[in-house]
C-alpha positions as CSV (number, residue, x, y, z in Angstrom):
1,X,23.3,-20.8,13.9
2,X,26.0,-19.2,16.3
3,X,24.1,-15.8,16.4
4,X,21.2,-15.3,18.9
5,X,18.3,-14.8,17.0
6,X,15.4,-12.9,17.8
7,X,12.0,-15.2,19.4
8,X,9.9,-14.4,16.4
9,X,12.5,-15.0,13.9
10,X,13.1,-18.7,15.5
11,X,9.4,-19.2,14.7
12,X,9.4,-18.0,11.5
13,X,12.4,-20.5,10.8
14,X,10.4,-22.9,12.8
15,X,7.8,-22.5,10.9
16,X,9.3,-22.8,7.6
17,X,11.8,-25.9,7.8
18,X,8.1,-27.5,8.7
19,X,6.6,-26.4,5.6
20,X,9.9,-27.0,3.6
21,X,9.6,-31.0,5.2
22,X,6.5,-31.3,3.7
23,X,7.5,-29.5,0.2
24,X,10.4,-32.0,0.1
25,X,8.5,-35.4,0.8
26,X,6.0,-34.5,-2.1
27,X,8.8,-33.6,-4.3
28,X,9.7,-37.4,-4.5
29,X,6.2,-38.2,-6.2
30,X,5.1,-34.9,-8.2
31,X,2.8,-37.2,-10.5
32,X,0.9,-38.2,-8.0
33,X,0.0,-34.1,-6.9
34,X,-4.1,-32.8,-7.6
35,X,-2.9,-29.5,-9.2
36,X,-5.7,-27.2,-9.8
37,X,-5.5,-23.4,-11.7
38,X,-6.4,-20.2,-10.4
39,X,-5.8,-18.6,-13.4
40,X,-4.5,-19.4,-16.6
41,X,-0.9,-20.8,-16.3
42,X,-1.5,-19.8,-12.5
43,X,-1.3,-23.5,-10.3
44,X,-1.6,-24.5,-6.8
45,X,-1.3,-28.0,-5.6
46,X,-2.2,-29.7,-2.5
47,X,1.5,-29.0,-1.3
48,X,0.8,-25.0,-1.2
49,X,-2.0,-25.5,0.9
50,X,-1.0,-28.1,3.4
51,X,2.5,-26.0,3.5
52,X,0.5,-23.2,4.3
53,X,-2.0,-24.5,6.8
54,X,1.7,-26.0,8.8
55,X,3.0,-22.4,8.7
56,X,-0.2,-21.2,10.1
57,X,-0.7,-23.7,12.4
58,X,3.2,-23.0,13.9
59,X,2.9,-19.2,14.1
60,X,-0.8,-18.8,15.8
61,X,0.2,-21.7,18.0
62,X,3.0,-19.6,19.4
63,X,1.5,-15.5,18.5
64,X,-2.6,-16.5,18.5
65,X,-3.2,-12.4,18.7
66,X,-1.2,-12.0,14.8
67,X,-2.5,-11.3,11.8
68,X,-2.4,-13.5,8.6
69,X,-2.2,-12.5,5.1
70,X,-1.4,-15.8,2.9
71,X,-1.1,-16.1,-0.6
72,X,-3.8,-19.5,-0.4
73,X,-6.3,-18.4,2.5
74,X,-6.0,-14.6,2.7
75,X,-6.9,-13.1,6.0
76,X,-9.0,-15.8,6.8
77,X,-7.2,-16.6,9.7
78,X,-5.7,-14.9,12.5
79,X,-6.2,-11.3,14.0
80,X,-7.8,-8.9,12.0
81,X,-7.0,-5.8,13.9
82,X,-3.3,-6.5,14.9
83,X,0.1,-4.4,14.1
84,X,1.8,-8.0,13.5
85,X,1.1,-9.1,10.0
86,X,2.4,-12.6,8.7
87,X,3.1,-12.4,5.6
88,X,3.1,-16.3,3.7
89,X,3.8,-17.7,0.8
90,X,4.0,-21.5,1.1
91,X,5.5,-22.2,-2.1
92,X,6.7,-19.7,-4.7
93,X,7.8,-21.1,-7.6
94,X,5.0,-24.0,-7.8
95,X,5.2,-24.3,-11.8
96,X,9.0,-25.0,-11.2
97,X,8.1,-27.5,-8.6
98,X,5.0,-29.6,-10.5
99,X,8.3,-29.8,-13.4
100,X,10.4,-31.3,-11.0
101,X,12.4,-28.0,-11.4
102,X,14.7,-27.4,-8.2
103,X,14.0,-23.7,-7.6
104,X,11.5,-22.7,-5.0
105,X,11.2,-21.8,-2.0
106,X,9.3,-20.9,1.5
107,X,8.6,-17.3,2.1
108,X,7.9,-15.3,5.8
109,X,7.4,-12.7,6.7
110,X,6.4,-10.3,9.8
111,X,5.6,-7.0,9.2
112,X,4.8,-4.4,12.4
113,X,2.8,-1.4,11.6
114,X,3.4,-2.0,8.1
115,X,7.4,-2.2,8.4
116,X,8.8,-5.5,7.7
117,X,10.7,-6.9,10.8
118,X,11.8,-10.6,10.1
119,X,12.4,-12.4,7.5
120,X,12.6,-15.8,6.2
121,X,13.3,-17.6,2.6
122,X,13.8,-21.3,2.7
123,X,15.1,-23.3,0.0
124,X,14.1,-26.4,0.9
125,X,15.8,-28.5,-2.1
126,X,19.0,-26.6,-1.3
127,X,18.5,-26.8,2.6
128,X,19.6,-23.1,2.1
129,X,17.8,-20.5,4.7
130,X,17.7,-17.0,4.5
131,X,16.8,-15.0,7.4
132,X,17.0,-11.5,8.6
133,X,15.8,-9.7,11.3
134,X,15.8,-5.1,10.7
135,X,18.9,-3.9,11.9
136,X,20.4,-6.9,12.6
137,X,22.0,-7.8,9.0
138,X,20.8,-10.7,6.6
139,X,22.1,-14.3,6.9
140,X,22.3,-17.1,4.4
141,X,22.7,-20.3,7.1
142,X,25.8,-18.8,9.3
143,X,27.1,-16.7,6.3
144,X,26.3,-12.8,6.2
145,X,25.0,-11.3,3.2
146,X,26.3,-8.3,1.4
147,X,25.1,-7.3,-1.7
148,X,27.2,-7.3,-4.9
149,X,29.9,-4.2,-5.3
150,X,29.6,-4.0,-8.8
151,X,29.2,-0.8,-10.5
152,X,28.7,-0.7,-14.0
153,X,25.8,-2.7,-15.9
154,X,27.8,-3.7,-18.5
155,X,29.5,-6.0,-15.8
156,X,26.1,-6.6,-14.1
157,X,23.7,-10.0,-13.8
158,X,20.2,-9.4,-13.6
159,X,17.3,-11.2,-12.5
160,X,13.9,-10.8,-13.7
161,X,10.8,-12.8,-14.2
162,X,8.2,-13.3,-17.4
163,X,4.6,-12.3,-17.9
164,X,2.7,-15.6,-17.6
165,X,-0.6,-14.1,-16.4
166,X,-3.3,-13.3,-19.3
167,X,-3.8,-9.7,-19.2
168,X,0.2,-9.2,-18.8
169,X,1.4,-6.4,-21.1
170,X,3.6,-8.7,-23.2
171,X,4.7,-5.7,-25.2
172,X,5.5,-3.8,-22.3
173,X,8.0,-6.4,-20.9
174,X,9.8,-6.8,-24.2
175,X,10.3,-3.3,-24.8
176,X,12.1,-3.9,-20.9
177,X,13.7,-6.9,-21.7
178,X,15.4,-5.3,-24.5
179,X,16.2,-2.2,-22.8
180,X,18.0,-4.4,-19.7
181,X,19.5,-7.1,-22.1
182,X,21.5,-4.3,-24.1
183,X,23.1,-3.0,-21.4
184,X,23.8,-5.8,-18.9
185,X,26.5,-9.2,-18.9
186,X,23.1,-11.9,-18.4
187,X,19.7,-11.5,-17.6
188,X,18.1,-14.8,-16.0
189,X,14.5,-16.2,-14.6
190,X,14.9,-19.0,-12.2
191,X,11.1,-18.3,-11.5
192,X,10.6,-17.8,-8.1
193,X,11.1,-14.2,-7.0
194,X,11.5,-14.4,-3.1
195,X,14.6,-16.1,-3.8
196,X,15.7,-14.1,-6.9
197,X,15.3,-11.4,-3.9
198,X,17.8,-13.5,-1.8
199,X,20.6,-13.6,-4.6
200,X,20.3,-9.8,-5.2
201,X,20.9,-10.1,-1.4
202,X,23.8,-13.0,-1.6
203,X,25.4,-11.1,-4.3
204,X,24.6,-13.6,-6.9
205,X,22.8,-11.3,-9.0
206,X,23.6,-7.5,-9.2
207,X,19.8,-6.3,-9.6
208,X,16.3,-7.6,-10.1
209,X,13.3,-6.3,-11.7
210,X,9.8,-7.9,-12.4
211,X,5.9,-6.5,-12.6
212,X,2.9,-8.4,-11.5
213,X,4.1,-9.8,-8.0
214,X,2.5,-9.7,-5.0
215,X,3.2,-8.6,-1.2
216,X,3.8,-12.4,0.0
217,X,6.6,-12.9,-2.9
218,X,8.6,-9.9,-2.3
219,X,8.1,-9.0,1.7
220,X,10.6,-11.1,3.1
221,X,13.0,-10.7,0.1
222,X,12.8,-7.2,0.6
223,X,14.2,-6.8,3.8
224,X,16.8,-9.5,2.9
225,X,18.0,-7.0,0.3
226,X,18.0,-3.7,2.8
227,X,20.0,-5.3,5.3
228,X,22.4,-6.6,2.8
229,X,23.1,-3.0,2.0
230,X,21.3,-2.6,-1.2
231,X,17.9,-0.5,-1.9
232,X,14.7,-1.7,-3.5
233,X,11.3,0.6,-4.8
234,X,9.1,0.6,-7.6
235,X,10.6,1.7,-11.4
236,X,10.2,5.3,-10.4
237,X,12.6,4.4,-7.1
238,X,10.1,5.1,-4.5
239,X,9.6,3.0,-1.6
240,X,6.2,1.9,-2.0
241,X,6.8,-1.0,-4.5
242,X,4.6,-3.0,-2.7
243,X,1.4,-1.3,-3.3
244,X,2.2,-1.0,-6.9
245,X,3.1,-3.9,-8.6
246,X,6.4,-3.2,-9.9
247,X,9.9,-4.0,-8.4
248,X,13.4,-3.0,-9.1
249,X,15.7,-4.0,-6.5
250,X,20.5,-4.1,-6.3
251,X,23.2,-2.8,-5.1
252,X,22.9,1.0,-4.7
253,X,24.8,2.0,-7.9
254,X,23.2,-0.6,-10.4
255,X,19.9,0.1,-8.7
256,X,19.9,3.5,-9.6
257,X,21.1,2.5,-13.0
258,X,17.8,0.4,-13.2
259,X,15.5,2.3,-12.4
260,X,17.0,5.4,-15.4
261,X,16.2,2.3,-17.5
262,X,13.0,1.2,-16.2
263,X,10.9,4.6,-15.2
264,X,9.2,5.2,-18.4
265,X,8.1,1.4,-18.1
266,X,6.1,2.6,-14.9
267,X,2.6,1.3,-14.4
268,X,2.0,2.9,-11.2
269,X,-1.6,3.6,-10.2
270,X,-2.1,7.7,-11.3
271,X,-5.4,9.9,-10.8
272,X,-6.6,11.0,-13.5
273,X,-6.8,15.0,-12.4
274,X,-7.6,16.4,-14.9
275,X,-10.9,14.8,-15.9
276,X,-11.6,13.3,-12.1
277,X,-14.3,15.4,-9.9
278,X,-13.8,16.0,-6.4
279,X,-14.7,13.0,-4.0
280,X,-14.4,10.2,-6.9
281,X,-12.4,7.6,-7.1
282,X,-9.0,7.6,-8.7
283,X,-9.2,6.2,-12.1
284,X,-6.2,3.3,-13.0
285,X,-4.2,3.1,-15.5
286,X,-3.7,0.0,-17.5
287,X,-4.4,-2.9,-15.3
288,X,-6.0,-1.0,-12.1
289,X,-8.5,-3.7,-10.7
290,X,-8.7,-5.0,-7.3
291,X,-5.0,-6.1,-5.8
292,X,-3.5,-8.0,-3.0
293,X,-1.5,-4.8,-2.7
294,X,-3.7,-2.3,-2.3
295,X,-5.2,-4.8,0.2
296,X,-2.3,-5.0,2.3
297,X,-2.2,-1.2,1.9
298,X,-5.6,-1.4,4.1
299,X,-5.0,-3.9,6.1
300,X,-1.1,-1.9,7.4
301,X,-3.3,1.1,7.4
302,X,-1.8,2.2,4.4
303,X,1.7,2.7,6.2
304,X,5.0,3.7,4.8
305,X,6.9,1.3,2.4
306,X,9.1,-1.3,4.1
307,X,12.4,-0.3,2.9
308,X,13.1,3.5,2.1
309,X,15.6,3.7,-0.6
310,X,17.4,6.6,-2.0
311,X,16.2,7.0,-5.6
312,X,18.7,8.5,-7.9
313,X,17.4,11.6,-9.7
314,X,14.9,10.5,-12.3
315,X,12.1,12.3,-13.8
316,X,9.4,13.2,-11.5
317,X,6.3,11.7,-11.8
318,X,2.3,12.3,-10.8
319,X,2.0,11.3,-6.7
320,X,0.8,7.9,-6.7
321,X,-2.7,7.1,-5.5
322,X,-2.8,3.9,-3.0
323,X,-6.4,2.0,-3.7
324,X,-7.5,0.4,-0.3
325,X,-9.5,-2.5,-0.5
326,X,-11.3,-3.8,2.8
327,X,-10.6,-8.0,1.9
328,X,-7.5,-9.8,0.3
329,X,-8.6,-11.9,-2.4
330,X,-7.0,-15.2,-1.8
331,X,-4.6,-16.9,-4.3
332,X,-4.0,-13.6,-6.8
């Protein structure tokens, strides 16, 4: 890399070429993987967690006063009370790896205060890295990233992912589907989001939307995108996306095309005003429940959204409510 790069960013690379060794030496013999569930059609293998353990083990060796929030262990380890949060997820895309399917990747991130400053998305069957570092532009190996300059999403390729999850609102995504696939040139799911984020940022795609992830798959991805020049919030296009479970990410002009199509899809957490009483809780809507979001929420202390983009006008909705949670529930 012919660029200096800031010391936390060379550990996060660091960091994730280690975990991306390990992903690609178990890649030769996938049959001989213990795979366990979490959920219904939700797996993790051995791999995930000895990735994540390396990436722990590489950034606490180096920052031992950071926080941790990983998709496999939580907060278990780390600080609990520091402004640095790493943000992990050892292996997004693990149904596409137990296939044999080549598209996954390594996701970092560090987030100060709640603001995501360094970023990193390896693709270890590619040997492609992503990396960006706030105002310093996004990178994919020596090349800088710009997103697309498309403008009309007639023209456009969008990425998105499927409801695998029971409890998804399968109804819900196919009314979206169909209101995307009618007005765009492709829509495709790869099936791993932080590096759907990465093409949005490489150009490959002109826009991405999905429900249901979590802060470890779109952190890093999300600051890949911002420094590529494009904007990413929740359907409604505000910034706090991460909190919320929803994501709609592009350039500026498809984005705001997105989110005119996607707003009345919104499943953004609302009070209920009019039948709540002062000093209870907010009441959900659909699928409220305890989140890794709302945890991160907590443990950032609930701090502005990491990328702030400018939402075209859309209909205005009810304030959102942000649900803290004091623990992260590990592997949601």
């Amino acid at each position: 890399m012919s660029q200096a790069l800031h010391p936390m960013l060379n550990i996060a690379i660091k960091a994730a070429r280690t975990a991306g060794a390990l992903i690609n030496r178990a890649s030769m013999d996938v049959d001989l993987l213990r795979i366990s569930s979490k959920a219904p059609n939700d797996f993790v293998t051995e791999v995930d967690q000895a990735a994540e353990r390396a990436i722990i083990e590489v950034l606490l060796a180096a920052y031992p006063g950071h926080g941790i929030l990983a998709e496999e262990s939580g907060r278990e380890h780390g600080a609990k009370d520091s402004d640095y949060l790493w943000i992990i997820d050892p292996l997004d895309g693990t149904t596409n790896f137990i296939h044999g399917f080549p598209v996954y990747a390594v996701s970092i991130a560090l987030a100060f205060k709640g603001q995501v400053q360094q970023a990193v998305v390896y693709d270890p069957s590619r040997n492609d890295l992503f990396y960006a570092s706030k105002g310093r532009g996004a990178f994919l190996n020596d090349k800088r990233l710009r997103v697309s300059k498309r403008i009309r999403m007639s023209d456009s390729l969008i990425g998105t992912g499927f409801p695998f999850r029971k409890g998804d609102n399968f109804k819900r995504y196919v009314q979206m589907f169909e209101a995307v696939m009618q007005n765009c040139a492709g829509l495709r799911r790869p099936g791993a989001a932080a590096l759907d984020l990465c093409y949005v940022a490489a150009g490959y795609y002109d826009g991405f939307f999905e429900t249901g992830l979590s802060p470890w798959d779109i952190a890093a991805g999300s600051l890949m995108i911002t420094e590529a020049g494009g904007l990413i919030g929740n359907f409604t296009g505000d910034a706090d996306f991460l909190y919320q479970r929803e994501v709609v990410a592009g350039n500026p002009k498809i984005y705001g095309q997105l989110v005119q199509t996607l707003a009345p899809y919104t499943k953004v957490i609302k009070a209920e005003a009019a039948s709540a009483t002062p000093g209870s809780p907010p009441v959900a809507t659909e699928e409220a429940g305890p989140t890794p979001e709302a945890a991160l929420a907590a443990a950032l202390g609930a701090s502005p959204a990491l990328a702030e983009p400018v939402a075209p006008p859309v209909p205005k909705k009810p304030a959102a409510v942000r649900i803290r949670k004091a623990d992260v529930k590990p592997g949601i």
